[in-house]
N, C-alpha and C positions, 0 to 999 in steps of 0.2 A: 661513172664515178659521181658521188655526191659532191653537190656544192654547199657551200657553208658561207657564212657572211663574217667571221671570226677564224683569223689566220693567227699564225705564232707570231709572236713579240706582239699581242696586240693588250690591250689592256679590260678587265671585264670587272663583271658586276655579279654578283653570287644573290640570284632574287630565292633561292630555292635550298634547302636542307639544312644541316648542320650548322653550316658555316653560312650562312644567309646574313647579309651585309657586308660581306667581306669582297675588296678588289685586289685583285694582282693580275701577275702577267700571264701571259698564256705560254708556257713551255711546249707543247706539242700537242697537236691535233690528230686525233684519230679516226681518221674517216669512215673504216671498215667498221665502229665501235659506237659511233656517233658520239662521241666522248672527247673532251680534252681535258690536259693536265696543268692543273692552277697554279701557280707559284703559294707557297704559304696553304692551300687550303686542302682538304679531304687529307690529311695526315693519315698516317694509320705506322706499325707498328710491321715491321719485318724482320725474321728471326733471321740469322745466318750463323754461318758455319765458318772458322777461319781458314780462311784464304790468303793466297797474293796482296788481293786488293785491301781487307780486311783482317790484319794479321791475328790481330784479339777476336774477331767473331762478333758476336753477343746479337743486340738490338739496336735496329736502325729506322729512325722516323724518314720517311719517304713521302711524294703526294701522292694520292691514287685518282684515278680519271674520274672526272664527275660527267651527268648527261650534258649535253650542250644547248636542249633546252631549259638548263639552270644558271647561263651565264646570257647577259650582256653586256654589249660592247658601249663600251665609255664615251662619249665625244673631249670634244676637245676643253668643255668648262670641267670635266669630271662628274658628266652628270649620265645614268645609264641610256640611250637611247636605242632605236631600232633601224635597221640601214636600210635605205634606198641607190638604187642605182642609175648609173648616167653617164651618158657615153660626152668624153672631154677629148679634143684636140684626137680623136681618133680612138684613144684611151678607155675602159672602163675603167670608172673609178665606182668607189663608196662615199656615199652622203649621208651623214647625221642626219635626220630626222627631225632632232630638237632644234636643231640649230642651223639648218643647211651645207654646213662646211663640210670640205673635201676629208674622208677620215686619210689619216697619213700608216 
């Protein structure tokens, strides 16, 4: 299984395409894809058909996964760093880079 230094609920940094400057959170990670999906960002347009869910149908703005080496991870002043790691009270954890601090 791959590892990644950017989990869900974390917050990132958009250095690369479209949407480049932009931070949100991280909704879900795709391992197999090397991908995850931004909150707010890589919109795109999804047709549908009425449904249950979607009684009217029509068009719906959704995120689509962007590559994962297009996001970093925030520290805690909001500024993007890159993660180091370090084994605490037994623990690994993730360390900011810019800043040293434990990321949460």
């Amino acid at each position: 299984m791959k590892k990644f230094n950017i989990k869900k609920g974390d917050t990132v940094y958009v250095n690369a395409g479209n949407d480049k400057g932009k931070t949100g959170k991280v909704l879900e990670v795709l391992r197999d894809k090397d991908r995850v999906i931004v909150e707010g960002v890589n919109m795109v347009s999804k047709h549908t058909k009425p449904n249950s869910k979607a009684p009217q149908g029509g068009i719906l703005k959704q995120e689509a996964g962007i590559h994962i080496s297009n996001v970093q991870l925030m520290d805690a002043a909001g500024k993007p760093t890159k993660v180091a790691h370090k084994v605490v009270d037994g623990k690994k954890v993730r360390i900011a880079k810019t800043t040293g601090e434990e990321i949460k």
